[in-house]
C-alpha positions as CSV (number, residue, x, y, z in Angstrom):
1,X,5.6,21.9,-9.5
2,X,2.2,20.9,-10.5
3,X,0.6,18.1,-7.6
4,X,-2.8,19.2,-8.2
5,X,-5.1,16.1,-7.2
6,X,-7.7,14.6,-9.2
7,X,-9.6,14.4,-5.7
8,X,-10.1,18.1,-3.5
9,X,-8.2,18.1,-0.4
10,X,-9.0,18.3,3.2
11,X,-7.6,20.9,5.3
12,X,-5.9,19.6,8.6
13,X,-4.4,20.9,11.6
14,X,-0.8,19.9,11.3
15,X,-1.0,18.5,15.2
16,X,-3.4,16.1,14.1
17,X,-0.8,14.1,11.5
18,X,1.4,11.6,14.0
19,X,4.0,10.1,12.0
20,X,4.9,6.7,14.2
21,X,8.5,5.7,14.0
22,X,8.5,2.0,15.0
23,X,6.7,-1.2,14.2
24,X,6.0,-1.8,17.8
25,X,4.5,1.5,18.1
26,X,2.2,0.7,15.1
27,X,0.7,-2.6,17.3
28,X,0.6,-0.6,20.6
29,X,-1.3,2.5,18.5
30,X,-3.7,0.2,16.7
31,X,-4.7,-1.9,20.3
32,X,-5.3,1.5,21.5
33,X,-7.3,3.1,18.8
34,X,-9.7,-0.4,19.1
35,X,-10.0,-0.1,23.1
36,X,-11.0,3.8,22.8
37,X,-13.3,3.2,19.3
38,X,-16.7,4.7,20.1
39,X,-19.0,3.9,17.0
40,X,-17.0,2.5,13.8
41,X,-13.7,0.4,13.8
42,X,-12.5,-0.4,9.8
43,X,-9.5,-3.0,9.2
44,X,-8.2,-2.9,5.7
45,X,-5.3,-5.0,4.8
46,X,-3.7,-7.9,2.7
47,X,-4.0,-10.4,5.6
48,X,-4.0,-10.8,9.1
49,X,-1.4,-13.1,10.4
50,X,-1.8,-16.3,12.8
51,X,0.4,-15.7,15.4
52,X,0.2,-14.1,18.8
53,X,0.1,-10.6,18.5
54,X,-2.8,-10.8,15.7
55,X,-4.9,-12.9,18.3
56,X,-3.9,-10.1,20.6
57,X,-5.5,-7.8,18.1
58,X,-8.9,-9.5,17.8
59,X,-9.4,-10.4,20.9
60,X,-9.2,-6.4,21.9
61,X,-11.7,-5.8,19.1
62,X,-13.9,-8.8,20.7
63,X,-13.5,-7.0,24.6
64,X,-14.2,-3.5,22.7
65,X,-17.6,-5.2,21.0
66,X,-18.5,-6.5,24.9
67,X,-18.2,-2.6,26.0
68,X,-19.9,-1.0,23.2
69,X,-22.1,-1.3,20.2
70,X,-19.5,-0.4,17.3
71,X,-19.5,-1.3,13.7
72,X,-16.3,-3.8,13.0
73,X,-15.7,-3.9,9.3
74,X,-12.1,-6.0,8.3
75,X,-11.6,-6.4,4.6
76,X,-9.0,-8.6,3.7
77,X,-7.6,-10.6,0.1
78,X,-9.5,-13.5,-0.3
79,X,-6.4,-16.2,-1.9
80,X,-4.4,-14.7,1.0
81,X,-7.1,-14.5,3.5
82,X,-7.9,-17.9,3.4
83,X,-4.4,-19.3,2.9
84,X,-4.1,-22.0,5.3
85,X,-0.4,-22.2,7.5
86,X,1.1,-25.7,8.8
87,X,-0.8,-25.5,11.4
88,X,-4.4,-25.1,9.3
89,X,-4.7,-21.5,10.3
90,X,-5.8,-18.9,8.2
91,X,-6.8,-15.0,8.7
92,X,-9.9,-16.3,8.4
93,X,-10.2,-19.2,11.4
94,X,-7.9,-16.0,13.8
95,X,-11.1,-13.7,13.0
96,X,-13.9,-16.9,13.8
97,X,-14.4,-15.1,17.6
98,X,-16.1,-11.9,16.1
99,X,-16.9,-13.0,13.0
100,X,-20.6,-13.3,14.2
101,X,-20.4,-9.5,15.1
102,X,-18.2,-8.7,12.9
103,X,-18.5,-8.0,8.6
104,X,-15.3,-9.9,7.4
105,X,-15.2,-9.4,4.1
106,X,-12.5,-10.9,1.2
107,X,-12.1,-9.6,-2.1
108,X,-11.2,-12.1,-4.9
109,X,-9.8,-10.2,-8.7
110,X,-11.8,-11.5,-11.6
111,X,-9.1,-11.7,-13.0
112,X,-8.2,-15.1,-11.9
113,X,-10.8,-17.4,-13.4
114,X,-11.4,-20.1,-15.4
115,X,-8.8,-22.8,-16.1
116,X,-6.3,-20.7,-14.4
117,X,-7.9,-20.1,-10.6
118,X,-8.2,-24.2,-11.4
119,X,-4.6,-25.3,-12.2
120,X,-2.5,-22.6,-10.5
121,X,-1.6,-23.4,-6.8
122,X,-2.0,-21.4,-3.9
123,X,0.9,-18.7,-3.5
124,X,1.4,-18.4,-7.3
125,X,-2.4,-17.5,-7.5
126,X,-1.2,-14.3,-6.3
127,X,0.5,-12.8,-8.6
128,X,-2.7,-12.0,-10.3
129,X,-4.3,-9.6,-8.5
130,X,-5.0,-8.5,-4.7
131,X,-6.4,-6.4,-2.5
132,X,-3.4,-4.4,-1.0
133,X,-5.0,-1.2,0.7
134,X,-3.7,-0.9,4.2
135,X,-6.3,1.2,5.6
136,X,-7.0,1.0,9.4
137,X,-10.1,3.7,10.7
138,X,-11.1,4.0,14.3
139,X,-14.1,6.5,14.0
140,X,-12.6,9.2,12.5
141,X,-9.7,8.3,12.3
142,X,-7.4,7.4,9.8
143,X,-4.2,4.8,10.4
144,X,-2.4,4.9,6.5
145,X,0.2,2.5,6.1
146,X,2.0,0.0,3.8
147,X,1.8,-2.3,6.8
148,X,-0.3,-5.8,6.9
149,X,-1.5,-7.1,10.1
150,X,1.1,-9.2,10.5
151,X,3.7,-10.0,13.5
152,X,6.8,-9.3,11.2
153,X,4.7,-5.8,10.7
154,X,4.2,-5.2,14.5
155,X,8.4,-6.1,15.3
156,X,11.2,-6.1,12.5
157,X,9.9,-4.6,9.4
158,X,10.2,-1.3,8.8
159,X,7.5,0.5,7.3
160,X,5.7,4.0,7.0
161,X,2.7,4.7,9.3
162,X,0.8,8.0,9.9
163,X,-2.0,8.5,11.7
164,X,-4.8,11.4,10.4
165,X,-6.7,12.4,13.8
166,X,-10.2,13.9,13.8
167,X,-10.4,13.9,10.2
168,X,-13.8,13.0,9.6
169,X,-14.3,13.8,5.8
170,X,-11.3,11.3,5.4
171,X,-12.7,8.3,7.7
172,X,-15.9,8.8,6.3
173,X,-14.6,8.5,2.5
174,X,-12.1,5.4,3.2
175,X,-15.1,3.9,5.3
176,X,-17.2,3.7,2.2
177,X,-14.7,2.6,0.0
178,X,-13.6,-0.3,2.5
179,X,-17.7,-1.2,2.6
180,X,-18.2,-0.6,-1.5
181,X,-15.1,-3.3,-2.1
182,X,-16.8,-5.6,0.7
183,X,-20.1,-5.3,-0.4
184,X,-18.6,-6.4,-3.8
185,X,-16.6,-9.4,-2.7
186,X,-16.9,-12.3,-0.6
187,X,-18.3,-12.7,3.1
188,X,-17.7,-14.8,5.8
189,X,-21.0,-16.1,6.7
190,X,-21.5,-19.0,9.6
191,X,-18.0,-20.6,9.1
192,X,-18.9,-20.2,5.3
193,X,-17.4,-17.9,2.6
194,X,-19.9,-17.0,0.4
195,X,-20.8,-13.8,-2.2
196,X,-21.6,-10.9,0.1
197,X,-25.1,-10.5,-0.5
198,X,-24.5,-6.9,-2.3
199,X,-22.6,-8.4,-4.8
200,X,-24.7,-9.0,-7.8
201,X,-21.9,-10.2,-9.8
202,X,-19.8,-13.2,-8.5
203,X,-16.5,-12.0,-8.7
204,X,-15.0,-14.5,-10.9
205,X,-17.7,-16.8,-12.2
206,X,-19.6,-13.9,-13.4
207,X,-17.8,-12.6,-16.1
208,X,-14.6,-10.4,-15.7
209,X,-15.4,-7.5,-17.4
210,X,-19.1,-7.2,-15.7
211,X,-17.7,-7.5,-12.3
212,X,-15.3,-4.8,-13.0
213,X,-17.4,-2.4,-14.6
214,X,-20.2,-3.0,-11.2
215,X,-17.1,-2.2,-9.1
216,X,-15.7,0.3,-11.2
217,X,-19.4,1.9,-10.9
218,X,-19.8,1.6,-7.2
219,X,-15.8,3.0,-6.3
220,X,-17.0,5.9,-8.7
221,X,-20.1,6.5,-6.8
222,X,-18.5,7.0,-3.6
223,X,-15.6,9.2,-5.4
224,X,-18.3,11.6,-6.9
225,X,-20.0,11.8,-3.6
226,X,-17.0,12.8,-1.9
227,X,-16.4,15.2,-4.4
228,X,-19.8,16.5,-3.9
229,X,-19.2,17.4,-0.3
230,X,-15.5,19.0,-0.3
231,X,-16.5,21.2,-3.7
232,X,-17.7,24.2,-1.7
233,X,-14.9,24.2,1.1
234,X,-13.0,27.4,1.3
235,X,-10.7,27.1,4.1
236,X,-7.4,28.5,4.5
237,X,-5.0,26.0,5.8
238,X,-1.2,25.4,5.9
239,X,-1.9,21.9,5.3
240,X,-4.2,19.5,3.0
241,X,-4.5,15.7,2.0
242,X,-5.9,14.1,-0.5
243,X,-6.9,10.8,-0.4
244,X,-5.6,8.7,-3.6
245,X,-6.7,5.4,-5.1
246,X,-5.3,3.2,-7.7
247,X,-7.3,0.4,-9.2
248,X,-5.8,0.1,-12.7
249,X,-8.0,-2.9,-13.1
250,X,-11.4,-1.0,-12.8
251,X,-10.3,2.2,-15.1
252,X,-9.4,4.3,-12.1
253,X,-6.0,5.6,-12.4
254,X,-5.5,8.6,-9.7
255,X,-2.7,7.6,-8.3
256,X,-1.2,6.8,-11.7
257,X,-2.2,10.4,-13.2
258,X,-0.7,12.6,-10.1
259,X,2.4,10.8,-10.8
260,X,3.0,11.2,-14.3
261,X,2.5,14.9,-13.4
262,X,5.3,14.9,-10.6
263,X,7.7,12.5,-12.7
264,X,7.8,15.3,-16.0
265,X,8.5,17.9,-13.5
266,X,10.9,20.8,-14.6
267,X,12.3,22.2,-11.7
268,X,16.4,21.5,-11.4
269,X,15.8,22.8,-7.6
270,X,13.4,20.1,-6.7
271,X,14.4,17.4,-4.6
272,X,12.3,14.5,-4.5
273,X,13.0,11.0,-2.9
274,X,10.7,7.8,-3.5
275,X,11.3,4.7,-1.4
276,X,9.8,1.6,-2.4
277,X,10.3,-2.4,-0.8
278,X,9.9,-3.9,-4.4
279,X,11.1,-1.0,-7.2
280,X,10.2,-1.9,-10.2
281,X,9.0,1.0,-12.3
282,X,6.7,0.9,-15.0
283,X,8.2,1.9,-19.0
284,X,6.3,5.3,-18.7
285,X,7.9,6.2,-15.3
286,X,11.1,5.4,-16.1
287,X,10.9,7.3,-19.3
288,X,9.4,10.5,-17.5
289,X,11.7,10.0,-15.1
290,X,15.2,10.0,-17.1
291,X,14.0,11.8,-20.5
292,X,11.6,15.0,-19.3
293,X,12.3,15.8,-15.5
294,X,15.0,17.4,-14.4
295,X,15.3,17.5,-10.3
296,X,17.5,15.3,-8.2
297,X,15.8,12.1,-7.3
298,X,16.9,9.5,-5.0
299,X,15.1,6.1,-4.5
300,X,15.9,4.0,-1.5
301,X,14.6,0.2,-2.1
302,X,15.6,-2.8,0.0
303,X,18.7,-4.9,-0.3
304,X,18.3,-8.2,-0.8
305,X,18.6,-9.5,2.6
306,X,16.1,-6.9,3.4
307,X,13.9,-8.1,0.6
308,X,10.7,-9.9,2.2
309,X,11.3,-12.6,0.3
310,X,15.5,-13.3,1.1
311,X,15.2,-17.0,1.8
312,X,12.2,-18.1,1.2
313,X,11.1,-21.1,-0.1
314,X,10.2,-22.7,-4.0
315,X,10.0,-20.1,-6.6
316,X,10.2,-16.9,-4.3
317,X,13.5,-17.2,-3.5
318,X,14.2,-16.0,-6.9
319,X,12.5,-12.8,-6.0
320,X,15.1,-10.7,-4.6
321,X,17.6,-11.5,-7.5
322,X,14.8,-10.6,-9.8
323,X,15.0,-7.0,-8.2
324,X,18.3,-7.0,-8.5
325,X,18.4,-7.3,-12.4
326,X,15.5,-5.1,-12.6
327,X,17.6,-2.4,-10.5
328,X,20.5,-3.3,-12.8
329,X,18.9,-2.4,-15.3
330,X,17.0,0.8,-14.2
331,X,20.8,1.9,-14.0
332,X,21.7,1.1,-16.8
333,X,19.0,3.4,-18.4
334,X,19.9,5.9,-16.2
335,X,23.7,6.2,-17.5
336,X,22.4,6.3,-21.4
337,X,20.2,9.1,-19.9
338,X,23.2,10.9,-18.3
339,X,21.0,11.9,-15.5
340,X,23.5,12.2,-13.0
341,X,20.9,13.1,-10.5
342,X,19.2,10.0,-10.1
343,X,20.7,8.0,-7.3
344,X,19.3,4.2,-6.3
345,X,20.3,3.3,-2.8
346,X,19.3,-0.4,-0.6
347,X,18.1,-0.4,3.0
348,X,20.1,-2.8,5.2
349,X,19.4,-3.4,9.1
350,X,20.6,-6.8,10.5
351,X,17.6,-8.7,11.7
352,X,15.0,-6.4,9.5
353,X,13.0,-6.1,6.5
354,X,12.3,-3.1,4.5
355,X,8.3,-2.7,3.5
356,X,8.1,1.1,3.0
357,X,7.2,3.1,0.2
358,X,6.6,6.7,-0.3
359,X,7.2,9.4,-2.0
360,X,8.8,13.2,-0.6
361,X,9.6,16.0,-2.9
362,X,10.6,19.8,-1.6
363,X,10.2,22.7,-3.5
364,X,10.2,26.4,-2.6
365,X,9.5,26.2,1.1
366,X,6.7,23.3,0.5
367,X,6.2,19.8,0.9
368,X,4.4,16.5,0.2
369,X,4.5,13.2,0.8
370,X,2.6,10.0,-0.7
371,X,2.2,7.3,2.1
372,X,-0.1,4.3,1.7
373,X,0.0,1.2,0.4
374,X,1.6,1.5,-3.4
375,X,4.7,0.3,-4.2
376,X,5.0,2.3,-7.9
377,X,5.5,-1.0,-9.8
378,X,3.4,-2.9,-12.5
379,X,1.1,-4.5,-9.7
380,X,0.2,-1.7,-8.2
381,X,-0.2,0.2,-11.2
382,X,-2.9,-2.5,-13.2
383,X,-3.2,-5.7,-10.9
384,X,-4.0,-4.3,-7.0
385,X,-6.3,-2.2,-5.4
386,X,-4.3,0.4,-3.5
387,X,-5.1,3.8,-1.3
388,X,-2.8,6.7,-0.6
389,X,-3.0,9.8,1.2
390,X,-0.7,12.8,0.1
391,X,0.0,15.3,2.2
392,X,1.4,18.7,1.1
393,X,1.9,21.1,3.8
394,X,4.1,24.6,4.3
395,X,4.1,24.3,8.2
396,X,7.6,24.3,9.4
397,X,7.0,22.0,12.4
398,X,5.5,19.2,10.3
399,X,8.0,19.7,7.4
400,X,10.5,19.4,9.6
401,X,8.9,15.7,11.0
402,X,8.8,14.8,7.3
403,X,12.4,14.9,6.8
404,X,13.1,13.5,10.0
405,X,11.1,10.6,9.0
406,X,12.8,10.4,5.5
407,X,16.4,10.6,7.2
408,X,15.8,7.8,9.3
409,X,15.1,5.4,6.4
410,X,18.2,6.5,4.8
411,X,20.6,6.0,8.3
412,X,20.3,2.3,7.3
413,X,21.5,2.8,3.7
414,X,23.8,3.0,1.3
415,X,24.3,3.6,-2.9
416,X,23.7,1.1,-4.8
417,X,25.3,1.8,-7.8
418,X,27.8,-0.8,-9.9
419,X,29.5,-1.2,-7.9
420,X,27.6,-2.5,-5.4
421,X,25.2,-5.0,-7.8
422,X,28.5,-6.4,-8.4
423,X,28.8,-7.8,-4.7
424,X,27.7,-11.7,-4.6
425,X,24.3,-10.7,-2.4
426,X,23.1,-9.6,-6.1
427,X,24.1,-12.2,-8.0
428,X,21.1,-13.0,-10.3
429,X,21.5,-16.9,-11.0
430,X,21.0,-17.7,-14.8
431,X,17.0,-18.3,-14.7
432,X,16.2,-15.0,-13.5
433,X,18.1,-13.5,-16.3
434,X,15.5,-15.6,-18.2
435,X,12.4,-15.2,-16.8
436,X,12.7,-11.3,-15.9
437,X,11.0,-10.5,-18.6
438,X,7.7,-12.9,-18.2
439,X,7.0,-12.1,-14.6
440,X,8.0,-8.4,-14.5
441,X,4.6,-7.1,-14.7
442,X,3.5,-9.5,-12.2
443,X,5.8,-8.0,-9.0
């Protein structure tokens, strides 16, 4: 099987990949990272929460800023970062005690301007484009996960999270990218957000297509560079990673390339599993997918009481029955195709949601994995900026790790086949069957 990278890989010790299990060991490993960080601490996510635990979390980084001199960098989505609850809190207002050591950075896609940033409301306002790397980096060290700095994320949500340890090439190239898309975007300045003062295009009142070709430029910069310094490594190793991006909105598609790649594969004695919270595959996946590879593939998504969404309020509780139809008819494609082979299941744990995504295939005593932030759908393909790491590794030990993490997503599973869309939990109420279409390429 071909999973050549676009990017050259970095040769790791296999005892330096931890693979955490839990979402409480995710908050417990981040508070430690920040009370040992020695010079650089990077934050990356969608948002950072209001509650509790997230105060928890910046008021470590605040007592780790008293100790030592470090660099705090937190990027974060600027319609989500500033988002305000009931109670007028925002991640914005939960970061105010280090902003004033701290860069806090929010990217905003030019993509919403105009008459639409003006008339569509917050929440909806989404749906047009984000910044969704989960990238957490404590010197050199690399936390990778679909996870946002959230307290659902730190309790009842399962998720993927692995942890690259003294990995320098790999902090250093997510460090820049976090800085080049921060340095790009918006900047909390004295209670104020305003243009970071890098950004010599306002992101959406400067023209959408300049913006994206100056980020487009700068991401590029900091991808050749890397490039630069990994060309002449010769090492021998059991294991490599490769760091991934995906911003379909600036041109850059590596994520998107390495996939078609794996998707066509040939190989009847491949097995490869893909799990994903919202599946929603684009056309050219599916059609790889059920018309060119031949390998057994099984895709674990959530149910829809695992759905993040299963309840929720106004328009979004229409999300989980819109994954539903769009499962229903990913099957249906799948019978016309006669590929036996391909098997859909849904994640159920009472009390839990399911957020991970990833992708495993084995092949002739070798593995990978994909973990990051990606979910393989239409927004991660063309509207959000995303990171990955794959990992691909003929070590026994850590292979064997890799399907024990895999397994324990599946304990809480079962098909979901006819059959089971046929239960009322996916009922998919008239207007869904209506709009799927419309808003497909926005989930």
């Amino acid at each position: 099987m071909d999973i050549s990278s676009e990017m050259p890989g970095i040769p790791i010790d296999s005892s330096n990949i931890e693979i955490l299990e839990t979402p409480t060991l995710f908050y417990a490993k981040l508070l430690e990272l920040v009370s040992k960080t020695e010079r650089r601490l990077a934050l990356s996510s969608l948002y950072l929460g209001e509650g509790e635990l997230e105060k928890k979390l910046v008021s470590t980084i605040q007592e780790r800023l008293n100790q030592k001199d470090i660099e705090v960098t937190v990027l974060l989505d600027y319609l989500r970062g500033t988002r305000r609850s009931s109670d007028g809190e925002s991640s914005v207002t939960v970061l105010k005690p280090i902003s004033d050591r701290a860069k806090v950075f929010l990217y905003h896609t030019p993509e919403l301007n105009g008459i639409v940033k003006r008339i569509l409301p917050q929440r909806a306002d989404e749906i047009v484009g984000l910044q969704h790397m989960k990238l957490y980096i404590f010197d050199d060290n690399v936390l990778i996960s679909g996870a946002n700095l959230s307290d659902s994320y730190f309790t009842d949500r399962t998720d993927r999270w692995y942890l690259f340890k003294n990995c320098k090439p790999l902090a250093d190239f997510f460090h820049e990218i976090v800085h080049t898309v921060g340095d790009s975007s918006f900047i909390v300045h004295e209670d104020q957000v305003v243009p970071s003062p890098k950004c010599d295009v306002h992101p959406y009142l400067g023209g959408s297509q300049s913006y994206r070709n100056l980020l487009k430029q700068r991401v590029e910069n900091v991808i050749n560079k890397y490039r630069e310094s990994r060309e002449n490594d010769k090492t021998v190793s059991k294991t490599w990673i490769y760091p991934i991006l995906q911003m379909g909105l600036l041109g850059i598609h590596q994520e998107y390339n390495l996939l078609n790649k794996i998707f066509a594969t040939k190989e009847k004695d491949l097995k490869m599993t893909m799990a994903s919270g919202y599946f929603n595959f684009i056309t050219d996946y599916e059609d790889l997918i059920l018309n060119e590879g031949t390998y057994q593939l099984d895709i674990l998504t959530a149910s829809p009481s695992a759905n993040g969404f299963f309840e929720s309020k106004g328009f979004s509780k229409y999300i989980p029955p819109l994954y539903s139809k769009i499962s229903k008819q990913f099957l249906s494609k799948q019978r016309s195709s006669n590929r036996m082979d391909v098997r859909m299941h849904q994640y159920f744990k009472e009390g839990w949601t399911f957020h991970a995504k990833g992708l495993w295939t084995e092949h002739n005593n070798k593995m990978m994995t994909l973990v990051g932030s990606s979910n393989y759908g239409y927004r991660s393909v063309h509207r959000d900026l995303e990171a990955q790491v794959m990992v691909v590794t003929s070590d026994q030990k850590l292979m064997d790790r890799l399907r024990n993490e895999k397994d324990r997503l599946f304990e809480c599973s079962s098909l979901l086949d006819v059959v089971a869309l046929q239960q009322p939990e996916h009922h998919i109420p008239p207007i869904v069957r209506v709009i799927s279409r419309l808003v497909r390429s926005f989930l």
